[in-house]
N, C-alpha and C positions, 0 to 999 in steps of 0.2 A: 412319299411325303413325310417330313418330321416338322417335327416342332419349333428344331433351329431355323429352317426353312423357313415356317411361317414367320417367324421373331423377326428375321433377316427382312422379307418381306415388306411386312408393318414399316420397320423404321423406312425401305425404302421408300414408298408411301407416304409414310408422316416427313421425311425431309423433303420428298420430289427431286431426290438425287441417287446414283447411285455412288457416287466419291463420298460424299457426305455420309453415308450409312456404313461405308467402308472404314473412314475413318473414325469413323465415333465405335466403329465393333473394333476398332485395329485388328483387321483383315484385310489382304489382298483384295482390288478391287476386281480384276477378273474371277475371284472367288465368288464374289456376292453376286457375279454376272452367271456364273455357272450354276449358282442354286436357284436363281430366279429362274434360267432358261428350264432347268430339272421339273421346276415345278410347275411351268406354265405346259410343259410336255404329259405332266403326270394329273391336270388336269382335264385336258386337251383344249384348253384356250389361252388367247393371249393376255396376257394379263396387263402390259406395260405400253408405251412406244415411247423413244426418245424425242427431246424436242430440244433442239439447242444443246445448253449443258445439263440439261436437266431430265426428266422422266414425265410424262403423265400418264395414268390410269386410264386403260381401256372402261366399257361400260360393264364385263366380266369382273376387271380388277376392282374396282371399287365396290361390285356385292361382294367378292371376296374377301375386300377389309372387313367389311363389317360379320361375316362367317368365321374369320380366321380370329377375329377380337373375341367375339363367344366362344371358340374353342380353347384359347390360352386363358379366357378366365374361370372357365370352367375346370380346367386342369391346375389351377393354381388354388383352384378352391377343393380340390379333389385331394391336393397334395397336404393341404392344410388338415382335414380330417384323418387323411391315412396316419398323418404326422403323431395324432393325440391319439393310437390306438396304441395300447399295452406292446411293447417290441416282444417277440419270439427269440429264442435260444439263438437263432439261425439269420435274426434281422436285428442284432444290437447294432447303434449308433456302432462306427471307430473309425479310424484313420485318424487326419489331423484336422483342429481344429484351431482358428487364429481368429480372434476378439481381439476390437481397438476400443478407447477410449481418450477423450480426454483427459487430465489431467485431475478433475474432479472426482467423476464416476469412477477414475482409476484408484482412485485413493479410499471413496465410499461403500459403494456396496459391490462393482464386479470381480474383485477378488474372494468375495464370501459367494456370489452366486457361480464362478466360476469354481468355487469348489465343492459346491452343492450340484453342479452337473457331474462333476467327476466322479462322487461318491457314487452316482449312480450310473454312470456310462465309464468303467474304467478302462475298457479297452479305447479312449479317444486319448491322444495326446494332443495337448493344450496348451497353448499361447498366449500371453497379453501383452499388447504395445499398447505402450503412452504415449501421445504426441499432442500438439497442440489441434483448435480445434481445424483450422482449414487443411493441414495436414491428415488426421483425422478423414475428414471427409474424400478429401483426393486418394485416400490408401481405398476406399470401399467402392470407390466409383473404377478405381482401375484392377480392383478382385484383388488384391493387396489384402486384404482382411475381408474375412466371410460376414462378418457383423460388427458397426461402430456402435458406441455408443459417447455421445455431447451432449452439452446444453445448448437450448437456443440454434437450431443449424438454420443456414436460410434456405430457403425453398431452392431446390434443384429439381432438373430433367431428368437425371438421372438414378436421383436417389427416391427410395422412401422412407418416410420418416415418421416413427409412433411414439406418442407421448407415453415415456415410461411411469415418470412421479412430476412433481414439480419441488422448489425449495424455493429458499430468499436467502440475500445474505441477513449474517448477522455479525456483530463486535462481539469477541470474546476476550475476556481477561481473565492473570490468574484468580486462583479462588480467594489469596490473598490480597488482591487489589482494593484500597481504598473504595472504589466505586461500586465494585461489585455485587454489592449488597442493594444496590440501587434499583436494579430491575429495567428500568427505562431514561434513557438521558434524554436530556434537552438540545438545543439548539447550543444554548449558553454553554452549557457542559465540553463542546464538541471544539470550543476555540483553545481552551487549555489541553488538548492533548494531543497525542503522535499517533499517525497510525503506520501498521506494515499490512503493505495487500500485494496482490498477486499481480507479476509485471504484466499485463498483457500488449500484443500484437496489434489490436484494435484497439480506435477511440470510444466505441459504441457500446465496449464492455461493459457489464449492471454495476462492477465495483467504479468505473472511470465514469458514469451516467450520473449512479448518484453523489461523488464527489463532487461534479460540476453542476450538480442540482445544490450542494450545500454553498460552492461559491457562488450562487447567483441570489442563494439568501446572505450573503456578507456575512459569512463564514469564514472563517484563516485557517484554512485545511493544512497542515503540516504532514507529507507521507516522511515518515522516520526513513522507511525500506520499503523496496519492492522487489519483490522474489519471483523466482523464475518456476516456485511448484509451493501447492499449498503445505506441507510438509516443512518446507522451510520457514514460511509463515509463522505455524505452529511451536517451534522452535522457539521465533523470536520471541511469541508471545508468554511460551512459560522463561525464558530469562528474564521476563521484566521490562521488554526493550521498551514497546508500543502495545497497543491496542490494534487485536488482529480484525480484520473485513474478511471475513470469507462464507460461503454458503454453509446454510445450517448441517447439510447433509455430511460436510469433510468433517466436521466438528463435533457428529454427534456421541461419539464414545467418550470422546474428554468429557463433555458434558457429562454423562450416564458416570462417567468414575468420580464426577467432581474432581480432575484436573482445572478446569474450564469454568467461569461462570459467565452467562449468555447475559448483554444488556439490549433491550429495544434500541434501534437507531430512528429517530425522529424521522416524520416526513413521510414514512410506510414504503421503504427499499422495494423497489421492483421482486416482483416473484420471476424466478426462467423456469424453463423444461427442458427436463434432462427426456431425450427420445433417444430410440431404438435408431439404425439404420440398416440400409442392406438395399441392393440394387435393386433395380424395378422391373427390369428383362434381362439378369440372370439369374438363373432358379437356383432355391440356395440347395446345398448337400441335404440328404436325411438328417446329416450329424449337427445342421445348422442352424435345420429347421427345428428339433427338439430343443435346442440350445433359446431358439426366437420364443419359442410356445412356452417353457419355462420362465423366461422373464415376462410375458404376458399373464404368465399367471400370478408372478409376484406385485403386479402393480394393484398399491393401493383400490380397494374397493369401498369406493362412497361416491355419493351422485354428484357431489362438485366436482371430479375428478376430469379436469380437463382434457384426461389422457383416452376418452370416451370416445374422441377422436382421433382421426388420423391428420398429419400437421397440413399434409396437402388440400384436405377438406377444409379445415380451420383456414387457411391461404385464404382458398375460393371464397367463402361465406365474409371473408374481412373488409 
C-alpha cells in the first residue's frame, strides 16, 4: 500500500467515478483501475462496486475513506515539521525549483524572497514566471510551477491558498507633482485628472471596481493608459503622463527613495490578498516545502492579520 494509492483512492470516492479521478490526475484510466484492485487485494476486502457509469463504496470502503483521510493528514502534518528542522550536510534542499506569480508579487517582494532562499539553499536552481492571474493559477493546478503566488485567487478544488500580506491600491505621482504635497484627494480633485492603470483581463479587477465605484458617484474618470505590467505604469507616471493606480506593495521603493509621492484616493479603495498557492493532493518537493515555510514566516505578524487564515476556511465562514 502507498500513499499515491490512497490519494488515487479518495478522489475515487469523492467523484464516484473512476474516468473522472483519471481524468482530473491525467492518468490512464485502467491505471486507476489497477491500483484500486492493488489495494483492495492488499487489504483483503472489497472496497468498491460499479454501478452504471459510476462507482459506489462498499461498507469496508467507506471506513476506509475515513482511515486513509487520517493517514494523508497526518503525513502531511508530519512533512510540515520534518520541513522546519535544521537540514543536515547530506539533506540540503537542491534540484529545481519553479515559483509563479502574478504580475504584482512579481514585481514586489518574490524576487528579494527568492533570493533570500538561495543565499541559503544554493545547490537549488531557481525560476520565476510572471503571467497573469488565471494563467497563474492553471500553471499550479497542472504541476507547471511548484508554488503561485496572486492576489485575490477564487476558491478552487484544486488549489490551496494562504494569505501571504494584504495591500490596497493607491495613486502615485511624481515628487514633483502640483498635488503631491496634498496627502489625500477629493472627489472634486479626481475630475481634473488622468489616470494610467494596469490593463486587466477581468471586469472585477480592485483598479476596474473602484473606477466604476467613482462613475457611479458622477465622477469623469479619464484612463490616459492602460498597461499590460505595473512597470510600465510606473514609467508613465515618472514622465508626467498621468496619475498611476496601483497597489501599495509594487510602489513601495519609489516611495522609500522619494521617487514617488503616495496621495489617499477618496471612498477607502478595496484592500486584496496576495496568497501563497500550491496543490492540495500533490505533496510539494522537500525543496518546496522550505521555500512554502519561509514565506510563512515572512508574513506580517499582527492580530489583524487576515492571513491567520487559510482562504478556504475564510470561503466556508463567508
Amino acid at each position: 500500500m502507498t500513499l499515491h494509492q490512497l490519494k488515487i483512492f479518495l478522489l475515487v470516492a469523492k467523484r464516484m467515478s473512476i474516468s473522472a479521478a483519471a481524468k482530473e490526475l491525467r492518468i490512464a484510466q485502467p491505471s486507476v483501475s489497477q491500483h484500486l484492485r492493488l489495494l483492495s487485494l492488499e487489504i483483503g476486502t472489497k472496497l468498491h462496486r460499479k454501478t452504471g457509469r459510476g462507482i459506489e463504496l462498499t461498507p469496508g470502503g467507506r471506513l476506509f475513506v475515513k482511515e486513509a483521510r487520517l493517514v494523508l493528514s497526518r503525513m502531511e502534518k508530519l512533512k510540515e515539521k520534518l520541513a522546519t528542522l535544521p537540514h543536515t550536510n547530506n539533506s540540503k534542499p537542491s534540484g529545481n525549483l519553479v515559483i509563479g506569480g502574478s504580475f504584482s508579487p512579481s514585481v514586489s517582494f518574490l524576487p528579494a524572497a527568492m533570493v533570500a532562499f538561495a543565499s541559503r539553499h544554493p545547490h537549488v536552481r531557481m525560476s520565476l514566471r510572471t503571467q497573469d492571474k488565471a494563467t497563474t493559477l492553471k500553471m499550479v493546478a497542472s504541476g507547471e510551477l511548484d508554488i503561485g503566488v496572486t492576489n485575490d485567487p477564487p476558491p478552487s478544488r484544486d488549489l490551496k491558498a494562504e494569505v501571504l500580506s494584504t495591500t490596497r491600491l493607491v495613486a502615485v505621482l511624481p515628487a514633483n507633482h502640483p498635488l503631491a504635497k496634498k496627502g489625500r484627494l477629493t472627489f472634486d480633485d479626481l475630475n481634473d485628472l488622468k489616470f494610467v492603470i494596469r490593463r486587466s483581463l477581468r471586469p472585477t479587477s480592485a483598479t476596474a471596481s473602484y473606477l466604476e465605484f467613482l462613475k457611479k458617484r458622477g465622477i469623469k474618470v479619464e484612463v490616459a493608459m492602460r498597461c499590460d505590467s505595473p512597470q510600465a505604469v510606473k514609467i508613465a507616471v515618472k514622465r508626467n503622463m498621468a496619475v498611476g493606480i496601483l497597489y501599495e506593495e509594487v510602489v513601495r521603493e519609489e516611495l522609500k527613495k522619494g521617487e514617488f509621492k503616495e496621495v489617499r484616493l477618496p471612498g477607502n479603495p478595496v484592500e486584496v490578498r496576495t496568497c501563497i498557492l500550491y496543490h492540495k493532493r500533490k505533496a510539494l518537493s522537500p525543496t518546496a516545502q522550505a521555500f512554502l515555510n519561509m514565506l510563512r514566516a515572512r508574513r506580517p505578524r499582527r492580530k489583524d492579520r487576515p492571513g491567520a487564515l487559510d482562504i478556504d476556511q475564510q470561503t466556508a465562514r463567508a
